[in-house]
N, C-alpha and C positions, 0 to 999 in steps of 0.2 A: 790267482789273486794272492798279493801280498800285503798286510799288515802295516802302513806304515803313518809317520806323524810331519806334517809340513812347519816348517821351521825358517823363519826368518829373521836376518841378522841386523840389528840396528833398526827393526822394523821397516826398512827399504829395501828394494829392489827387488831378486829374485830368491823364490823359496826351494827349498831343499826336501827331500824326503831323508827321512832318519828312520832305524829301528827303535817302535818302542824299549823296546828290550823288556817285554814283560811288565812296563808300567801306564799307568792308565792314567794318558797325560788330556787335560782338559784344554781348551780353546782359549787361550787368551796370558797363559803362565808363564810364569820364566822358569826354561833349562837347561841343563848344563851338559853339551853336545861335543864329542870329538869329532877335530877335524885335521887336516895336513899343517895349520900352526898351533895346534895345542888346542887346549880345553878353552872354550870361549861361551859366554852367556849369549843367548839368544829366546826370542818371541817365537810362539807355540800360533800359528795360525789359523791352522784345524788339527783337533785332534785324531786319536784313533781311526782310523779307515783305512777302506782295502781299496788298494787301484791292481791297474793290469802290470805282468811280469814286464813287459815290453815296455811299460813308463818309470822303470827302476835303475839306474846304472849299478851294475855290480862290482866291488865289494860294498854294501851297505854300511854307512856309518851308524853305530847307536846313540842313542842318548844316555848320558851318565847318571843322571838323577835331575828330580825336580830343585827348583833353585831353593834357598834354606835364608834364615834371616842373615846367615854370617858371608855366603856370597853374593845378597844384596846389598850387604854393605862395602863388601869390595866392590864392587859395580860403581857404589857412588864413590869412591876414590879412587878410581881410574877417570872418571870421570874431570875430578877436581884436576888429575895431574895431565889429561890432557888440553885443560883450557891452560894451564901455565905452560906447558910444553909448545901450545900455540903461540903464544907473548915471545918464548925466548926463541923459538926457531925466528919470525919478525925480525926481531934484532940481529941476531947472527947473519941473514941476506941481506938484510940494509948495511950492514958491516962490510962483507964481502963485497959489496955491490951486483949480485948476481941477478940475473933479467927473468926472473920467474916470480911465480902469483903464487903463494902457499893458499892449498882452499880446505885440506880437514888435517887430524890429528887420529889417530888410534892409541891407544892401548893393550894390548892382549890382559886374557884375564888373570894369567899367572903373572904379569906385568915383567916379563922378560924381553917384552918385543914393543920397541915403539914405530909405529909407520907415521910416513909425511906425505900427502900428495899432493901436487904442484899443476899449476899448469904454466906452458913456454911455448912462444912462439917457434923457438928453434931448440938447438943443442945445448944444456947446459952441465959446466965443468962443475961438482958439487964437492969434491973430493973435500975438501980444505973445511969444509962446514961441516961432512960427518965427523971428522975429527973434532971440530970444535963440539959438534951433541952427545956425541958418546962422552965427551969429558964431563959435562954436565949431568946426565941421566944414569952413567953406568949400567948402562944394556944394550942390548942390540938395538940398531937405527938403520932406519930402511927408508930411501927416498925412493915414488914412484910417481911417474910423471903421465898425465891422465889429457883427457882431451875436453871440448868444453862441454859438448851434451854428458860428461863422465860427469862434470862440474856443475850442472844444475841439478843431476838428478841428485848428489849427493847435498846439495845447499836447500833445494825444495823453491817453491813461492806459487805466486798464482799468477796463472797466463792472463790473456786478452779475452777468451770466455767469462774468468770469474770463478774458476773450479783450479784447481791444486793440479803442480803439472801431472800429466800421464807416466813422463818414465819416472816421477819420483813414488810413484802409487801403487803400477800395475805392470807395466811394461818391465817385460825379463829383459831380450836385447833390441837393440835400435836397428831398424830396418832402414835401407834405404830412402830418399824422398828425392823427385826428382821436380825440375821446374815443367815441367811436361804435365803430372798431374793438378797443377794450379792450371794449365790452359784446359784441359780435358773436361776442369770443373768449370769455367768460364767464369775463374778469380782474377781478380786485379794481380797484375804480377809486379807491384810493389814491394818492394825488400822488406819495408815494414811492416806491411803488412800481415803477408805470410813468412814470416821469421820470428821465430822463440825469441827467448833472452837469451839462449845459449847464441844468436848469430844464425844459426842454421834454418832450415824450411823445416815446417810446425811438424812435428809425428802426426798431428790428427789429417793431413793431407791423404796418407796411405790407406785409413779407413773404408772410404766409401768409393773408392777409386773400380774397387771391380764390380761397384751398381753402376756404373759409369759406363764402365765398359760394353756391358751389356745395353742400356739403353743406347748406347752410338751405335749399334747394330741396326736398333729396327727406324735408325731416321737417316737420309743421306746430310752429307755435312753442305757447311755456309759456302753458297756461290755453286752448287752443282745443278748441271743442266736435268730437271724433273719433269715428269708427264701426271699432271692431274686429271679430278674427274671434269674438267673446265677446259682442259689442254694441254699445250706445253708451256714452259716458263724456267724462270731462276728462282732457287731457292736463295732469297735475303738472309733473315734472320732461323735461328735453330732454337728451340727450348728443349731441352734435354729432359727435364722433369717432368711438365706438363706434355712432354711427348709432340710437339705441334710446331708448323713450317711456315714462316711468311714466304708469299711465293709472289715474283711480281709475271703475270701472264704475257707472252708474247702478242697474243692477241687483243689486248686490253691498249685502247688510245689515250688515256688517261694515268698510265704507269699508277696506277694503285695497287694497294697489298690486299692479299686473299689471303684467311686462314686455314689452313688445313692441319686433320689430323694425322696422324703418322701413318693410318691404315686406306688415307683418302689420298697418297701419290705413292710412286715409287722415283729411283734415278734410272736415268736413260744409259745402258751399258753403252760405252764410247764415246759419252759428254755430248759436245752441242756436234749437229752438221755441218758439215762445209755447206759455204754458198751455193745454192742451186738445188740443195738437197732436201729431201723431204723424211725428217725423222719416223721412223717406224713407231706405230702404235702397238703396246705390248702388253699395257696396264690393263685392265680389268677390276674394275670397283665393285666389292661386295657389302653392301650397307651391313652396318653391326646389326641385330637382333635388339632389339627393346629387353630391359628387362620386364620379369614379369615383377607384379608389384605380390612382396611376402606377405603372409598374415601375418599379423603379431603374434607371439608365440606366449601360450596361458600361462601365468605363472605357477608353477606349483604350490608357492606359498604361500596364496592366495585364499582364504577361507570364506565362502558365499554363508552371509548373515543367515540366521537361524528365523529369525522373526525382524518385523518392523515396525518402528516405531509412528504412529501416525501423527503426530509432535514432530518428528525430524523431518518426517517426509515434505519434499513441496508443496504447493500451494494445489498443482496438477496431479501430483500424484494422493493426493491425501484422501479416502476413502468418503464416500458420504454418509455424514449420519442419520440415521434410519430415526423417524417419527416416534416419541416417545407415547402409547397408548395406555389409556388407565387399565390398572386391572377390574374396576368397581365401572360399570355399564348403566345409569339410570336413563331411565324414560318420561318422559313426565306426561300425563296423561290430565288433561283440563279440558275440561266440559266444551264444547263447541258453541261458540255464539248462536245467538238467537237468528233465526232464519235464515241458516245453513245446516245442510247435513253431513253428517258423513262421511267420507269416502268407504267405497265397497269395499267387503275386506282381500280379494282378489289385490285391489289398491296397497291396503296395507302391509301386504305380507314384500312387495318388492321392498331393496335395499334404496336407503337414499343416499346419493350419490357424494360424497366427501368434496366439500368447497372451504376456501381458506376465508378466515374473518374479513378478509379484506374486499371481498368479491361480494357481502353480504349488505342489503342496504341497511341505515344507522335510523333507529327513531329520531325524534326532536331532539332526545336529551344527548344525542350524540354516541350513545351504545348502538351497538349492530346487535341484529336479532338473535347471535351465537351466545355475544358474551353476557343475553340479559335472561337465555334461559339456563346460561349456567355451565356451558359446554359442549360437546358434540351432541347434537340430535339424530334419534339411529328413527325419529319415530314417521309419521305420512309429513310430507310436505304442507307447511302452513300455508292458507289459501290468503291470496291478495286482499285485501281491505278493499270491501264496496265504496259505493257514496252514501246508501244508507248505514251503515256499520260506523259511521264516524261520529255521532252522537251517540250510539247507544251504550250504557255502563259496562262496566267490567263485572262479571262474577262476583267478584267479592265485596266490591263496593257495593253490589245492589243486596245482597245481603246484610248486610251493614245497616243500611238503611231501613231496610226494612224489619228488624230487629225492635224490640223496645229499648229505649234509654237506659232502663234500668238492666236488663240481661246482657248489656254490653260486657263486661269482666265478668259475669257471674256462669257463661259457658262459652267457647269459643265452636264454630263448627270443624267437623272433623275435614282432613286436604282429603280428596282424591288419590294423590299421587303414594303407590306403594313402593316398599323397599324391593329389591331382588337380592337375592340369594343364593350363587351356584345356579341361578335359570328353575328357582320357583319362589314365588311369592311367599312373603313371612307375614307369619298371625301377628295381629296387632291386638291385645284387649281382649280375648277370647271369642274374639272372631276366626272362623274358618276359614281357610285357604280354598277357593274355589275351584273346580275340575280345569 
């Protein structure tokens, strides 16, 4: 492994490996690199890193130092003197009348070296115009005469994608295109189509040319005599991508098209039979396998909630809420009407069974017999109302009555009904609590 820093010039084309020389150059800087025309500024593309000894040509060139404020100002006056260098070269060919395209200008950085590059359709005699540019510029001039994909990569723009061309970007040198891989691809073989600005057939042609290749292996091509799982037939049409063959069947009286996949025919080695002949059967159809269907796979960072919220949750999943019971238990305990008794206390001790107000029947006044003694009753079942029971008074009313006028406010009788307590009765008045 060697140490080195990728460096490219004019920010186009192809990049170079340099020695750092001991400096710790960053990704994106200008420095100043020796090369076989002298010292020239250049773009730092990646920095510091190691590649393999075998992707180095040796002798390594270094870098001279990082770029400083005073050779970026030379930078922009090279600059200045090769757009006027461009203007007067212009003139000088239109003077001469010579049959070339001037398309860039250079400068060197020590500005002893001016280049011209041209493009021509043929040979041109330049001789009489270096003499005329050296008289003007007083340095060296060097005309070199370039071809046209040299000529876009150096001018730049944007293709018929909509993306900036490839050799002005990425591409080191120009490969080959041939009009072979637009039929491979089953392009229109329109000039304009497939042809740059430069004239030539697109670089992007040669990209996908050997997934091409490959897929023309596993399909026979357009018009070959095929054995499906159906029989024998002509392969019509071919899709290369989706992999799959129109086939029009020999046996079919209707010349319709069947689709097949590329795994669902083969070609017949020797094309069709002669007359009389009966092609051999050799295909063998193995149906693909189903997949299986995957689980979805858990996510890690997925955190299962801690608690839930019965507010968030739906309508189905929302918990039930549980009957709110008092903690304070009364019984009410009222004399039994007149000619009835009772219940045994065997009777009283069972529980009475929990029914909702609604299930309960309502007096006259439109109360149910729940809400009029005040709440749950824990105590015996009250007994249905006879036919004699419906005149006779109430308890209290017949005490009333029978009261004098005047002892009405002057003592009231004491209720029946006592408090409970934790499950025992509380003294009232200096009264005892009974066993």
């Amino acid at each position: 492994m060697i140490e080195v820093v990728s460096i490219k010039f004019k920010n186009r084309g192809k990049c170079y490996y340099f020695s750092p020389n001991g400096l710790n150059v960053r990704t994106g800087e200008k420095v100043i690199v020796e090369t076989s025309k002298g010292l020239e500024i250049a773009d730092c593309t990646h920095g510091n890193h190691n590649v393999m000894d075998t992707a180095v040509v040796q002798p390594l060139r270094c870098v001279q130092r990082i770029a400083t404020k005073d050779d970026l100002r030379i930078a922009q006056i090279n600059v200045q003197r090769e757009k006027e260098a461009f203007e007067i070269c212009q003139e000088k060919i239109a003077k001469h009348g010579l049959d070339m395209k001037l398309v860039d200008v250079e400068c060197n950085f020590e500005g002893t070296k001016t280049m011209f590059f041209f493009t021509s359709d043929g040979r041109v005699d330049f001789r009489e115009l270096v003499k005329d540019l050296a008289s003007v510029f007083r340095n060296r001039i060097e005309l070199r005469q370039i071809g046209v994909r040299d000529e876009s990569k150096m001018i730049g723009g944007i293709g018929i994608c909509g993306r900036p061309y490839c050799c002005s970007q990425f591409l080191d040198d120009f490969q080959p295109v041939s009009t072979k891989m637009a039929k491979v691809q089953s392009l229109s073989l329109n000039p304009a189509k497939i042809s740059g600005s430069c004239g030539r057939l697109m670089c992007c042609l040669r990209y996908e040319q050997e997934a091409y290749e490959d897929l023309i292996k596993k399909v026979p091509k357009q018009g070959a005599f095929v054995e499906t799982k159906d029989g024998f037939g002509t392969a019509v049409q071919v899709n290369l991508l989706r992999q799959t063959v129109k086939v029009r069947l020999d046996d079919d009286s209707d010349d319709s098209l069947h689709l097949y996949k590329a795994n669902e025919l083969c070609a017949v080695p020797g094309g069709r039979p002669r007359d009389g002949e009966q092609p051999v059967s050799t295909f063998r159809y193995v149906p693909e396998p189903e997949p299986e269907a995957e689980e979805p796979e858990a996510n890690p960072w997925m955190v299962e909630p801690q608690y839930h919220d019965p507010a968030l949750l739906e309508p189905e999943e929302a918990p039930a809420e549980e009957p709110r019971r008092s903690s304070r238990r009364r019984r009410s305990r009222k004399p039994a009407p007149e000619g009835k008794t009772e219940a045994p206390a065997a009777q009283k001790k069972e529980p009475r069974p929990e029914q909702k107000s609604a299930d309960k029947p309502a007096d006259k006044e439109g109360r149910s017999a729940h809400s009029r003694r005040g709440g749950k009753s824990h105590g015996k079942p009250r007994p249905e109302a006879g036919p004699n029971d419906a005149a006779a008074p109430k308890p209290e009313q017949a005490k009333k009555e029978a009261a004098p006028a005047g002892e009405e406010g002057a003592a009231k009788p004491k209720s029946n009904r006592r408090r409970y307590y934790r499950g025992k009765p509380k003294a009232r008045g200096g009264e005892k609590p009974q066993a």
